[in-house]
C-alpha positions as CSV (number, residue, x, y, z in Angstrom):
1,X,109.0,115.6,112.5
2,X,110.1,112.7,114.7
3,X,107.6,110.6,113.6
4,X,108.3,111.6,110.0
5,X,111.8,110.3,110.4
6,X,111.0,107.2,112.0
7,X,108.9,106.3,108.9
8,X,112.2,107.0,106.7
9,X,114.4,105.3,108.9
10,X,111.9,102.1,108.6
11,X,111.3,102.3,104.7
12,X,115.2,102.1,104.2
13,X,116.0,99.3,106.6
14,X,113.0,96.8,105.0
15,X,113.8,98.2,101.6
16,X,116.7,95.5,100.8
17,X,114.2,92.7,102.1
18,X,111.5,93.6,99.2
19,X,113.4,91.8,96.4
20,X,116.6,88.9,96.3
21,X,117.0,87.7,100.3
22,X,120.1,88.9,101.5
23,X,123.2,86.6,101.0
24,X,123.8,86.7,105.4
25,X,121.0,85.3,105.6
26,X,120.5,83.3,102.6
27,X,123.9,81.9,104.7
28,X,122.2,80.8,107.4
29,X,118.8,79.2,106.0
30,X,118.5,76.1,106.5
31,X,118.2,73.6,103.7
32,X,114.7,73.1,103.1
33,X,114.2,76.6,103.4
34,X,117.1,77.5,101.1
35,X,116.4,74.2,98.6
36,X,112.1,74.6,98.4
37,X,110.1,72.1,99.7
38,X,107.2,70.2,98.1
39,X,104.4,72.1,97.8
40,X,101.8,69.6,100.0
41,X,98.3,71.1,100.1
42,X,94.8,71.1,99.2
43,X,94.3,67.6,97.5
44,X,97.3,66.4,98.3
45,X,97.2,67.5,102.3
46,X,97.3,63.3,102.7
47,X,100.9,63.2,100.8
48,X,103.5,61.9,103.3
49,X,107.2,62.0,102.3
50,X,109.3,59.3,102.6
51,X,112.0,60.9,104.9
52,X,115.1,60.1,103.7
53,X,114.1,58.8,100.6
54,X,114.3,55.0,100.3
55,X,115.0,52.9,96.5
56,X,111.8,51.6,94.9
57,X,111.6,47.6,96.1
58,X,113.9,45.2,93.1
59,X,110.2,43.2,93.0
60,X,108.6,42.1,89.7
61,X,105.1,42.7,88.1
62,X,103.9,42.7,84.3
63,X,103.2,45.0,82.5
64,X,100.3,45.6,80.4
65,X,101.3,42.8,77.9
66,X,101.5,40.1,80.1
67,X,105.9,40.7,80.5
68,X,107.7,40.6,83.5
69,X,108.9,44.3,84.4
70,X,110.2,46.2,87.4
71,X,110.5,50.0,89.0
72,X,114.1,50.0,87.2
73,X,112.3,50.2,83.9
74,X,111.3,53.8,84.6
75,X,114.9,54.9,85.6
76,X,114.8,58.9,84.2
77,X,111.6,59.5,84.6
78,X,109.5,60.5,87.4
79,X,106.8,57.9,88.0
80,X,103.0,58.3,89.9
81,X,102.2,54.6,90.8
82,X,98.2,53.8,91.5
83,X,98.2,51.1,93.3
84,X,94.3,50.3,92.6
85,X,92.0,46.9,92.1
86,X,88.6,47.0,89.7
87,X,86.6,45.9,92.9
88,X,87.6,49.3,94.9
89,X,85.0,52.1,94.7
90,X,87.6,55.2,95.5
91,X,90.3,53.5,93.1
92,X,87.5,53.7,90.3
93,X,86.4,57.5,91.4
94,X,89.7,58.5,91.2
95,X,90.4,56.9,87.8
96,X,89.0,59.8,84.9
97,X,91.0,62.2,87.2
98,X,94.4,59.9,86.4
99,X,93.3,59.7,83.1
100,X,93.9,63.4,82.5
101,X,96.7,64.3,84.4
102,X,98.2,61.4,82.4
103,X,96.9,63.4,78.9
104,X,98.5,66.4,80.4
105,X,102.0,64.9,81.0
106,X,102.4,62.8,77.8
107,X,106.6,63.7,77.8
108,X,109.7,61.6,78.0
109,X,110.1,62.7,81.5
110,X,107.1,61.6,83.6
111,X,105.1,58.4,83.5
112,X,101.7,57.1,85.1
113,X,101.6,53.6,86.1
114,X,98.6,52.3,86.9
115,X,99.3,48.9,88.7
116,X,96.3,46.6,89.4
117,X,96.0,44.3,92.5
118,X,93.1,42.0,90.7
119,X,93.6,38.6,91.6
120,X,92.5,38.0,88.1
121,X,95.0,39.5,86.6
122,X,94.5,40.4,82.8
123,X,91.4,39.3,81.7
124,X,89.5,40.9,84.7
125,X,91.2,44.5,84.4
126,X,90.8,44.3,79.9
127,X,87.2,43.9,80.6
128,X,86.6,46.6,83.6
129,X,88.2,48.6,80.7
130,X,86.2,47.4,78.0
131,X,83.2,48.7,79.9
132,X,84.9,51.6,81.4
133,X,86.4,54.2,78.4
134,X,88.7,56.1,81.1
135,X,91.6,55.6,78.3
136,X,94.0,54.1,80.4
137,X,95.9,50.3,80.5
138,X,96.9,48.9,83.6
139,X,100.5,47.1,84.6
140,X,99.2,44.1,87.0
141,X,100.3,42.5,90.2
142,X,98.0,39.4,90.8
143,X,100.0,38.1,93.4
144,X,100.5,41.1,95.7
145,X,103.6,41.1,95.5
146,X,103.5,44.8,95.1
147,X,101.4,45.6,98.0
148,X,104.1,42.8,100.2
149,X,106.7,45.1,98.8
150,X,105.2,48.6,99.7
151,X,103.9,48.2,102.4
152,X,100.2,48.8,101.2
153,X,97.3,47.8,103.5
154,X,94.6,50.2,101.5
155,X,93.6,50.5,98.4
156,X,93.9,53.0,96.2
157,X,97.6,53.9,97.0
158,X,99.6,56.3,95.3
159,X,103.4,56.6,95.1
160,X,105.7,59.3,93.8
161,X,108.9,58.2,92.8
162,X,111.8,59.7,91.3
163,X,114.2,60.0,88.1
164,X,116.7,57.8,90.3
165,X,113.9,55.1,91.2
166,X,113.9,56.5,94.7
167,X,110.1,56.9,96.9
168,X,109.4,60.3,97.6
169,X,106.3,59.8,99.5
170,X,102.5,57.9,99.1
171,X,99.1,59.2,99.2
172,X,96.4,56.7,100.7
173,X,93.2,56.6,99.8
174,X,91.2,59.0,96.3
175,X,92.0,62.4,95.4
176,X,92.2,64.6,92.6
177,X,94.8,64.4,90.5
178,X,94.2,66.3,88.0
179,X,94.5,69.5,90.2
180,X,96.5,72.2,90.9
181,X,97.9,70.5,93.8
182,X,98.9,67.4,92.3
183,X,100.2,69.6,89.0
184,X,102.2,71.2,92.2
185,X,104.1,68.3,93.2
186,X,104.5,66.9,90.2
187,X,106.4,69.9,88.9
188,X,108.5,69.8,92.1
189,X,109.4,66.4,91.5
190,X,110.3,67.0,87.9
191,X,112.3,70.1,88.7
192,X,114.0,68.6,91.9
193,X,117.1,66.3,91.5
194,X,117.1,65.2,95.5
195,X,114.6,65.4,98.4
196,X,115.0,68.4,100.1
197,X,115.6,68.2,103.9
198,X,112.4,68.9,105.6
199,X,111.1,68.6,109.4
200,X,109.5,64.2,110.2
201,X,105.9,64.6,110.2
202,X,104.7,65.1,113.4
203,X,103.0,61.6,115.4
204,X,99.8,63.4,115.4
205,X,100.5,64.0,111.6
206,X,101.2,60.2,111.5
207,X,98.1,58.7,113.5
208,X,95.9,61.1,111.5
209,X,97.1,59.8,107.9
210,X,97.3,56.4,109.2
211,X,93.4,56.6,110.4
212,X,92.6,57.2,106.3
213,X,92.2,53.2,106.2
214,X,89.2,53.1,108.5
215,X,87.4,55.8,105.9
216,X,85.3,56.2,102.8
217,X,88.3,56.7,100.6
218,X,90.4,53.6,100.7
219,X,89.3,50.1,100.3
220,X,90.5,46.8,102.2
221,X,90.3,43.5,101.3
């Protein structure tokens, strides 16, 4: 009989828990908790935020007609930048995986921009994909300027930035981007207006992401 009432008593204290988060504690949670944080994981495990988010470096590149262009040309949309070269293997595996999440976001509101460190500029990245059919063109950077600006030191790179041109994190080396995971963070990033608070990665975190540019999935040059 005891134990009978017990059970009772313990079904109606967790009932108001099952559904909406009460509003004491909803009170009391802290923002990243209360806000969402990205969804990191899987292929995207190697995604490190920019904490607090920083404006996209005033540096120019051209775009894939040769004009002079900048990060502010994107303002109001959310923008993946592939910070690649033709001469990288992982920048080249990673490629037909960019090429479809770009087919599956084709809207006003998010844009790929592949960004090409080739030395050669034009000419070398139009015939990689002349030979290559991965459907995709190619803003350029054949000074570095870019890679001076961001802070790259590997190749491929990948940056996430915002509707308000600010960096919401990188991802070195080759993934999949065409994934769940990446289709994850993207949605976040369309959906979020400002970069939750969330806890510093950790210095293990750090020295463990950093340590990508000694692997098989980044390139150096």
């Amino acid at each position: 009989m005891m134990k009978t009432a017990l059970l009772a008593l313990t079904s109606l204290i967790a009932l108001p828990f099952a559904g909406e988060v009460p509003r004491h504690i909803a009170d009391h949670a802290t923002p990243a908790q209360s806000r969402g944080a990205p969804p990191i994981r899987g292929a995207m495990r190697n995604f490190t935020l920019e904490l607090p988010a920083v404006p996209a470096p005033a540096v120019s590149f051209q775009d894939p007609s040769g004009h002079d262009t900048g990060f502010e040309a994107f303002r109001g949309k959310v923008v993946l930048v592939n910070v690649w070269a033709t001469w990288c293997g992982p920048c080249i595996h990673e490629l037909p995986t960019l090429a479809r999440l770009r087919q599956r976001h084709q809207g006003a509101d998010f844009k790929l921009v592949e960004l090409s460190e080739d030395r050669g500029g034009a000419p070398v990245v139009k015939n990689f994909f002349a030979r290559h059919d991965f459907g995709l063109t190619s803003y350029l950077d054949p000074h570095g300027h870019i890679m001076d600006a961001l802070n790259v030191h590997a190749l491929p790179t990948t940056f996430l930035i915002d509707r308000d041109g600010n960096i919401l994190g990188r991802l070195i080396g080759d993934t999949e981007w065409d994934g769940p995971d990446a289709e994850a963070l993207i949605d976040w990033a369309l959906t979020k207006k400002t970069l939750p608070v969330v806890e510093p990665i950790s210095a293990q975190s750090s020295s463990r992401i950093d340590g990508l540019s000694g692997s098989s999935s980044v390139s150096t040059r």
